[in-house]
DRENBA-846249 format. One line per 4 residues: number of its first residue (from 1); their letters; for each residue x, y, z of C-alpha. Coordinates in Angstrom, 2 decimals. Example, Ala and Ser with C-alpha at 12.3 -4.5 7.8 and 13.67 -1.06 7.14 Angstrom:
2
1) AS) 12.30 -4.50 7.80 ~ 13.67 -1.06 7.14
// end
This chain:
392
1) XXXX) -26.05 11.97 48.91 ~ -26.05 8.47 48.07 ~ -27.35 8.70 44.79 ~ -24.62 11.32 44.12
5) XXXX) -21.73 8.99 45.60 ~ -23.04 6.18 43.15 ~ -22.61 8.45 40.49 ~ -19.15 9.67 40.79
9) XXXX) -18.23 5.96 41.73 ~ -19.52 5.23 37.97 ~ -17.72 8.07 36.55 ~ -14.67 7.15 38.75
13) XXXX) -14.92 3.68 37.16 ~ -15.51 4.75 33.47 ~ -12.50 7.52 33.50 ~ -10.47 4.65 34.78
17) XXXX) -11.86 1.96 31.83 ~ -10.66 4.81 29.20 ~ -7.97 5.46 30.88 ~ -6.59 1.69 31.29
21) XXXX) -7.50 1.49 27.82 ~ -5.03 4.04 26.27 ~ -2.33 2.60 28.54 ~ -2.80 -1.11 27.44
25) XXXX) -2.13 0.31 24.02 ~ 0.43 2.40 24.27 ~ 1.91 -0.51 26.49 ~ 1.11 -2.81 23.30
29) XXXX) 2.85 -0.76 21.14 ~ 6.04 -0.39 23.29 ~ 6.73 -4.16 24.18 ~ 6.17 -5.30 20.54
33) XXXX) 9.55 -3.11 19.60 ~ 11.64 -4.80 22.29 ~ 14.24 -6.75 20.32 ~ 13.10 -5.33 17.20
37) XXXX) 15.23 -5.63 14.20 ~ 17.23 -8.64 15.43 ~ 17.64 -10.82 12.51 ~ 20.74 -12.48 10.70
41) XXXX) 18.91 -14.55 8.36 ~ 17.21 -13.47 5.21 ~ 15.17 -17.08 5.20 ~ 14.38 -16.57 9.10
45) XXXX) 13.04 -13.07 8.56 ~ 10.89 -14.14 5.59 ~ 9.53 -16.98 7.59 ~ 8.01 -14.53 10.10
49) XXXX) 7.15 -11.84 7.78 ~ 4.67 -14.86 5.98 ~ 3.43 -16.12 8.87 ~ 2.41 -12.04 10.03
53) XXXX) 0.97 -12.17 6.29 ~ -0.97 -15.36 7.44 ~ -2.46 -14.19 10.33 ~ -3.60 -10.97 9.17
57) XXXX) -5.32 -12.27 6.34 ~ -7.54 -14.07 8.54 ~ -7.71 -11.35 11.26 ~ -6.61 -7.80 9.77
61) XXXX) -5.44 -5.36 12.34 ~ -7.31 -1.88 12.73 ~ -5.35 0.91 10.79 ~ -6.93 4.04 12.94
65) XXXX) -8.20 6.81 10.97 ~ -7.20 9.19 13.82 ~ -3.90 10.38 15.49 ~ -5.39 10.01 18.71
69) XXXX) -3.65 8.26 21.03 ~ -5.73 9.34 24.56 ~ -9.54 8.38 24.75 ~ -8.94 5.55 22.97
73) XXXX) -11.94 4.03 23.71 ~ -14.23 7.06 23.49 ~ -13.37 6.99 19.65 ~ -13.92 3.56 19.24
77) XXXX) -17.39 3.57 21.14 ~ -18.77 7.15 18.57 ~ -17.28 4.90 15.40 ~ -14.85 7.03 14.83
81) XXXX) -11.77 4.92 16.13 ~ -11.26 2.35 12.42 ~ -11.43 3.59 8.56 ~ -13.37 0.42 6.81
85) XXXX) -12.27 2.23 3.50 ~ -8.96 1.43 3.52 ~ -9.33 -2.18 4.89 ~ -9.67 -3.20 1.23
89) XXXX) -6.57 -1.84 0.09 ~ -4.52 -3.41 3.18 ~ -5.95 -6.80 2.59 ~ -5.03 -6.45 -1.22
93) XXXX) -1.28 -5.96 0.11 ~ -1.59 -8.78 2.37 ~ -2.83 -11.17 -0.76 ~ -0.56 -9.63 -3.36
97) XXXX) 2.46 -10.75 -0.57 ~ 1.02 -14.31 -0.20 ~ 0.48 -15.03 -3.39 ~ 3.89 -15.04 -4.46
101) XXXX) 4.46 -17.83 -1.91 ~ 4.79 -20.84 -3.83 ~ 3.09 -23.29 -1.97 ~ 1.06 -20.82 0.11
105) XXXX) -2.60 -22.24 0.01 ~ -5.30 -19.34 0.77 ~ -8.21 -20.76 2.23 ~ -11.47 -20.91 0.54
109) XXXX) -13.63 -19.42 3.45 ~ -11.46 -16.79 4.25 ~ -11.29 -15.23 0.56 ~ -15.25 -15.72 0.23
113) XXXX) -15.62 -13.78 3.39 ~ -13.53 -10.75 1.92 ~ -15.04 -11.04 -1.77 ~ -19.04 -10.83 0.46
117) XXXX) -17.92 -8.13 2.60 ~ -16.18 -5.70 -0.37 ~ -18.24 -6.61 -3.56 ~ -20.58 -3.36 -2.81
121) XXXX) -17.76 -1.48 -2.58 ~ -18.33 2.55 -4.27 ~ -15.05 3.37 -4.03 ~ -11.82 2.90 -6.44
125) XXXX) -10.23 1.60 -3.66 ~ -11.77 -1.72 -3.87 ~ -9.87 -1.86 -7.50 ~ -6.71 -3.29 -5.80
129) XXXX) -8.47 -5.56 -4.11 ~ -9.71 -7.13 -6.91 ~ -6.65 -7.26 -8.76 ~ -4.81 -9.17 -6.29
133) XXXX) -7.98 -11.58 -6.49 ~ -7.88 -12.09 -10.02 ~ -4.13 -13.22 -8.96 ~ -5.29 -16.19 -7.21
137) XXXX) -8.27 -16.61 -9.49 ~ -6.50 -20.36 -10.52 ~ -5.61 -21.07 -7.10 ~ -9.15 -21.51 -5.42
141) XXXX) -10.96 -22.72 -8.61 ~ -13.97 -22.73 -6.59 ~ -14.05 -19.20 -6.04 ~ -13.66 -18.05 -9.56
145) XXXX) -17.02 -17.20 -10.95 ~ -17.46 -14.93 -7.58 ~ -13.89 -12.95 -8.54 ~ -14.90 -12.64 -11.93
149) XXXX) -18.34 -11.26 -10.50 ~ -16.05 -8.71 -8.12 ~ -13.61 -7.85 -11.12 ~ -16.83 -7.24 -13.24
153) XXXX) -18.27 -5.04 -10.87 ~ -15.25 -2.91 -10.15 ~ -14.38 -2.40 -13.60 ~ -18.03 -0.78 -14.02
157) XXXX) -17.47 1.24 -10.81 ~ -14.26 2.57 -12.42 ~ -16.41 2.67 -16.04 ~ -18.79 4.70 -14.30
161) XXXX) -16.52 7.04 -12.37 ~ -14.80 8.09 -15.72 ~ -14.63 12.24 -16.30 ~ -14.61 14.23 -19.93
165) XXXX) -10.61 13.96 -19.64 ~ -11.00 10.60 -19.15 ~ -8.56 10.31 -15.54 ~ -10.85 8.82 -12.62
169) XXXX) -11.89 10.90 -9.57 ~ -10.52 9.36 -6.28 ~ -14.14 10.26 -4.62 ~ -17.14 11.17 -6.94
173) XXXX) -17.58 14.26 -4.19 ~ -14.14 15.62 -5.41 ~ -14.45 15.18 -8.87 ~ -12.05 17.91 -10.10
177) XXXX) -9.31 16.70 -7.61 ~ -6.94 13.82 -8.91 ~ -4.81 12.20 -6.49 ~ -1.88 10.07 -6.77
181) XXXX) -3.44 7.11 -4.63 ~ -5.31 6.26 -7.12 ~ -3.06 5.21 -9.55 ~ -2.05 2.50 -7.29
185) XXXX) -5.41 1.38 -6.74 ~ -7.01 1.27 -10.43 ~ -4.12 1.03 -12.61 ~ -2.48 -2.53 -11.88
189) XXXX) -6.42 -3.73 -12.22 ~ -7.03 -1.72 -15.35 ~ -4.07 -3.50 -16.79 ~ -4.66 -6.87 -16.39
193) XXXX) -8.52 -6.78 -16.56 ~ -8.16 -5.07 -19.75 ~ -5.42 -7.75 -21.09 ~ -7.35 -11.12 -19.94
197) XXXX) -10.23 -9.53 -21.35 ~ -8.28 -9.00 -24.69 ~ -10.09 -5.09 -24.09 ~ -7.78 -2.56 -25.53
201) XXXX) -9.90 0.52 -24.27 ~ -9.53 -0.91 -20.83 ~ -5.84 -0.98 -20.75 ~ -5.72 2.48 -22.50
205) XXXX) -7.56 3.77 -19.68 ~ -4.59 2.99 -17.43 ~ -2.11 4.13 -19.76 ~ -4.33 7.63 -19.83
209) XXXX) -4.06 8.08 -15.56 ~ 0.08 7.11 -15.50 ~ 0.53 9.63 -18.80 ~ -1.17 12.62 -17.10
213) XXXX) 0.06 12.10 -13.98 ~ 3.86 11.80 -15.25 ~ 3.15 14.95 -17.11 ~ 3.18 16.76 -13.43
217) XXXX) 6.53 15.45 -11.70 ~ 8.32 17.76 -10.39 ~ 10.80 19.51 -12.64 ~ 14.01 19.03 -10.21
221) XXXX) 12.74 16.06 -8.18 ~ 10.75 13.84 -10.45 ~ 8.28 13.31 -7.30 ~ 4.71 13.24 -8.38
225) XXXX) 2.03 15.65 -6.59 ~ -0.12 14.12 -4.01 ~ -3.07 15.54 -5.76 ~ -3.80 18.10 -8.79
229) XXXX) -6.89 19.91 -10.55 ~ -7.70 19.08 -13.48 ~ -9.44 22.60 -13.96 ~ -6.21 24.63 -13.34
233) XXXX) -3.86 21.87 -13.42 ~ -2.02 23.01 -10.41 ~ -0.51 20.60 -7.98 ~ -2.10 20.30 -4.39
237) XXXX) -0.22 19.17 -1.63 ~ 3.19 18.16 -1.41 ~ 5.57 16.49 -4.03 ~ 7.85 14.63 -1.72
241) XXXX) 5.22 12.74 0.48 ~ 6.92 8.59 0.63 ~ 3.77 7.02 0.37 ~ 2.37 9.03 -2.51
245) XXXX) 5.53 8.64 -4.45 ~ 4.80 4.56 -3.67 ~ 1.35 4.51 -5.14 ~ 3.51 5.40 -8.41
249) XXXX) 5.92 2.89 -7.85 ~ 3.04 0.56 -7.75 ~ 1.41 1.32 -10.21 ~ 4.42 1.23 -12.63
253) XXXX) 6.23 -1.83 -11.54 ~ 2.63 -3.85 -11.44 ~ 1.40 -2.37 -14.72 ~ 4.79 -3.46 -16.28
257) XXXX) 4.91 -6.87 -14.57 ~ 1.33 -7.78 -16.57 ~ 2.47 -6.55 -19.94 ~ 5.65 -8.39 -19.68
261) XXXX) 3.67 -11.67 -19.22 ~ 1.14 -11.16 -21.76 ~ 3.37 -9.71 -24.22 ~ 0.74 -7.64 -25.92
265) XXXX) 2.31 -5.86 -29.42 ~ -0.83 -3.74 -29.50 ~ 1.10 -1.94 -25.54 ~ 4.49 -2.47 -26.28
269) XXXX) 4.72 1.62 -26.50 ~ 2.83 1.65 -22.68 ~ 5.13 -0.60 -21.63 ~ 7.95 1.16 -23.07
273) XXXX) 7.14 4.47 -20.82 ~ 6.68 2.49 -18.20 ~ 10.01 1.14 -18.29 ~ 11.86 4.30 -19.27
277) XXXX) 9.70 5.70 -15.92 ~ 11.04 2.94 -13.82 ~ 14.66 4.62 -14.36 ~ 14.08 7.77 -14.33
281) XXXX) 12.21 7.40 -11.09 ~ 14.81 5.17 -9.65 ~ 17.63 7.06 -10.28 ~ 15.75 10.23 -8.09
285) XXXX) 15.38 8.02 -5.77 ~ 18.85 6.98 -5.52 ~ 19.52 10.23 -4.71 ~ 17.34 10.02 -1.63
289) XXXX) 17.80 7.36 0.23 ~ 18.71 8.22 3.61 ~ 22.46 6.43 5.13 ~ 20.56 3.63 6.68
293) XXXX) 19.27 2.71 3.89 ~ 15.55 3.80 4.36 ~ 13.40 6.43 3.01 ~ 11.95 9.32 4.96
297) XXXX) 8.50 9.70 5.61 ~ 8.95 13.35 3.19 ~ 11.30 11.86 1.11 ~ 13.50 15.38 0.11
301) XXXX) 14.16 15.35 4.06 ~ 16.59 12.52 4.96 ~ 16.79 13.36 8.07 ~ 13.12 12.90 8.77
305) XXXX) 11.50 10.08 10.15 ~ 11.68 6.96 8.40 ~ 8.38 5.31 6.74 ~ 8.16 1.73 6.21
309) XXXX) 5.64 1.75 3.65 ~ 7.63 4.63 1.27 ~ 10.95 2.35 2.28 ~ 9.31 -1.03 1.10
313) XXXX) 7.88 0.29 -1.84 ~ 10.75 2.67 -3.10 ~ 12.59 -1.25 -2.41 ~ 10.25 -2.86 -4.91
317) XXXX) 11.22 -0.06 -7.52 ~ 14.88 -0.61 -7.08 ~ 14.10 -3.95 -7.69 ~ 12.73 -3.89 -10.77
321) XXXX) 15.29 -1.47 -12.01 ~ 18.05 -3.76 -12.08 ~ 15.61 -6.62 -13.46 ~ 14.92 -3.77 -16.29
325) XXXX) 18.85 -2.66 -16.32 ~ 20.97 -5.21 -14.34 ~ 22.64 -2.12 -13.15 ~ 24.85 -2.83 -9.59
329) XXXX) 23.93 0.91 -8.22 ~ 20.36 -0.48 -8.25 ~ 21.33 -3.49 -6.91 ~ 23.58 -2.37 -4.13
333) XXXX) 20.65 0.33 -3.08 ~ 18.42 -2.29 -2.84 ~ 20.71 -4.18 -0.65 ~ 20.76 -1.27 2.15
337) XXXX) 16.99 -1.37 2.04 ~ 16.26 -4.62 2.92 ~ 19.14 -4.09 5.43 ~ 17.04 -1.23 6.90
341) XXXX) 14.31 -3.39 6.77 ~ 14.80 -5.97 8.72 ~ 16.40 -3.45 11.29 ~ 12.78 -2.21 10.97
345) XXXX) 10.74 -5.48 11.54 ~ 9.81 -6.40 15.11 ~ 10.10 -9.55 16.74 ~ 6.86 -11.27 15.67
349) XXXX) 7.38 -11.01 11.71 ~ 5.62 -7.10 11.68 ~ 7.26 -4.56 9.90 ~ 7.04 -1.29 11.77
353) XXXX) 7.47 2.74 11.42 ~ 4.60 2.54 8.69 ~ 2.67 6.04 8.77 ~ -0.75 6.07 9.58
357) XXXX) -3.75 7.17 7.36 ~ -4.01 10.43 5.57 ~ -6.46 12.62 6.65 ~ -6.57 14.25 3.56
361) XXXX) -4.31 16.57 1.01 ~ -1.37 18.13 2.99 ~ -2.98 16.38 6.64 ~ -0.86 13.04 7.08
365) XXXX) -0.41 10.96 9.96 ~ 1.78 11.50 12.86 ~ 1.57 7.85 13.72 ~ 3.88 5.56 12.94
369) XXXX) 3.21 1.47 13.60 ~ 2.30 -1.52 11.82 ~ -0.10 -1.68 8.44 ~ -1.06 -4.94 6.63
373) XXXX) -0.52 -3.22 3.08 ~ 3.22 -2.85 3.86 ~ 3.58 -6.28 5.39 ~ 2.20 -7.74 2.20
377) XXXX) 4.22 -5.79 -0.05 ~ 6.97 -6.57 2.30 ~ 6.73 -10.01 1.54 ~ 6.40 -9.50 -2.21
381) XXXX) 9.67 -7.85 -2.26 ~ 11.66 -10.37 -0.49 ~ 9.96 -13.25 -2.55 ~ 11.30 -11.00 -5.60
385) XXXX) 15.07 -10.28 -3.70 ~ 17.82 -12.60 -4.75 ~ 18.33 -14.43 -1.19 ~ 21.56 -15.18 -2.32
389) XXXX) 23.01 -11.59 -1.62 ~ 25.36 -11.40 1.27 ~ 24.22 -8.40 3.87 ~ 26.40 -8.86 6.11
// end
């Protein structure tokens, strides 16, 4: 009888450790939105914003791979609770955001740490990653023979990756399946790998994944796909998902910031599309911004949920549409986004309502918090706003 009292006094105790442990986060997640969205001052709300940037770099957040949000701990304790294979991607965001900061200084230990603990990487994921190292290459000297060594390496991941058609397989286990993530991941790298290494064929090969994936936007929409085969070239998924349609955006405003530094005459015709691509994309998405100024979740339904990520990124292309056009439509969109996004940031600098991880093609997250990509890119975008507009 004893024995059996000890045991349910263990149990007892256990159920109420998992139990506590849900409710702590869930408590977490509720007292972090208190007073969110309460700022007047475009320099005030940067501030925070960078120093979010600045803390995550050193200490990223877990982006859970599950929707789970009861046995909390149970997850955490079979593995199954964090995805390490996006934690590349959302520390590339992070680093892309800081390194527009002009007098930002990364520290040395911190970037070695990340190089050492994603240089075995065997997925294109890592690609991003690399690209935002090769954009602080000159600002830790010391570092540069091991992000030459990382860009090296990736580029012969990609190399190796590369099918008959030439497009590269987001997993070497799906190797007919294409998916629009991957644009964002390989072709910014791709780009500027291929132009510092004066390698033509390496730039081509970015040119070849944006040209066959712009041959498959939707006829009415002009959304891309999340996925397609490349056996029956039939689309997979849907067209309107916000985050796909922002590994695009990406891609194209990244790919077309390199070539307008280096100038290259031998991709003025890649750049060209790109461009032209910028417009055409923007002006779709004109026509879907919701009246707050963000961008659903599915982006066709405005009066879905609103997604951070799609919203920050769908930003950055309006952006660079009136750098391209110095059209005011562009311009005035943009305004209402970074409106809706600093409605959307919470008290402590985080920007919020980003969705979760997808669990694969038509499976996406029903969670909606914080991610370190979007804060990065986040920061990127206001570095890029003029702070001279007048919101309100």
């Amino acid at each position: 009888m004893a024995l059996i009292n000890t045991c349910l006094i263990v149990f007892g105790a256990l159920a109420l450790i998992v139990f506590a442990t849900d409710q702590i986060v869930a408590f977490n997640n509720w007292q972090r939105r208190i007073h969110i969205g309460r700022w007047r001052e475009i320099s005030e709300w940067k501030n925070a914003v960078k120093k979010q940037c600045d803390r995550w770099l050193k200490r990223t957040p877990i982006v859970p791979k599950l929707d789970n949000e009861k046995l909390i701990l149970i997850d955490c304790l079979k593995g199954e609770y964090q995805n390490a294979t996006i934690h590349s991607w959302q520390l590339a965001g992070l680093i892309l955001g800081l390194a527009t900061e002009k007098n930002y200084t990364f520290n040395y230990t911190t970037i070695r740490n990340i190089i050492n603990r994603n240089c075995k990487s065997k997925n294109p994921d890592s690609a991003l990653l690399a690209y935002s190292m090769l954009q602080i290459k000159s600002i830790i000297p010391k570092l540069s023979k091991e992000i030459d060594s990382f860009a090296s390496d990736t580029y012969k991941l990609i190399a190796s990756m590369r099918q008959e058609n030439a497009t590269i397989p987001y997993r070497n286990s799906i190797s007919d399946i294409r998916f629009v993530d991957t644009l964002g991941f390989i072709c910014p790298f791709l780009t500027y790998y291929g132009l510092i290494n004066n390698n033509k064929s390496i730039v081509n090969l970015a040119e070849i994944q944006i040209r066959e994936y712009l041959n498959l936007l939707h006829p009415d929409t002009g959304l891309p796909p999340h996925a397609y085969d490349i056996k029956s070239s039939l689309p997979l998924g849907c067209y309107d998902w916000g985050r796909g349609a922002g590994w695009m955006i990406l891609a194209l405003v990244e790919c077309h910031d390199t070539l307008s530094k280096w100038h290259s005459a031998d991709h003025t015709k890649f750049k060209d599309i790109i461009a032209k691509s910028i417009i055409t994309l923007s002006d779709r998405i004109l026509l879907l911004q919701r009246n707050d100024g963000g961008y659903s979740a599915f982006l066709c339904h405005k009066q879905g949920r609103l997604e951070s990520t799609a919203t920050v990124l769908c930003a950055l292309l309006l952006e660079k549409a009136y750098t391209l056009s110095k059209n005011l439509k562009y311009k005035t969109a943009l305004d209402k986004t970074i409106k809706c996004l600093m409605t959307n940031t919470q008290r402590d600098g985080a920007l919020d309502y980003c969705q979760g991880d997808t669990k694969g093609i038509g499976m996406y997250s029903n969670i909606f918090r914080r991610m370190p990509f979007a804060q990065g890119i986040l920061l990127k975008l206001i570095n890029n706003y003029n702070e001279d507009s007048k919101l309100f």
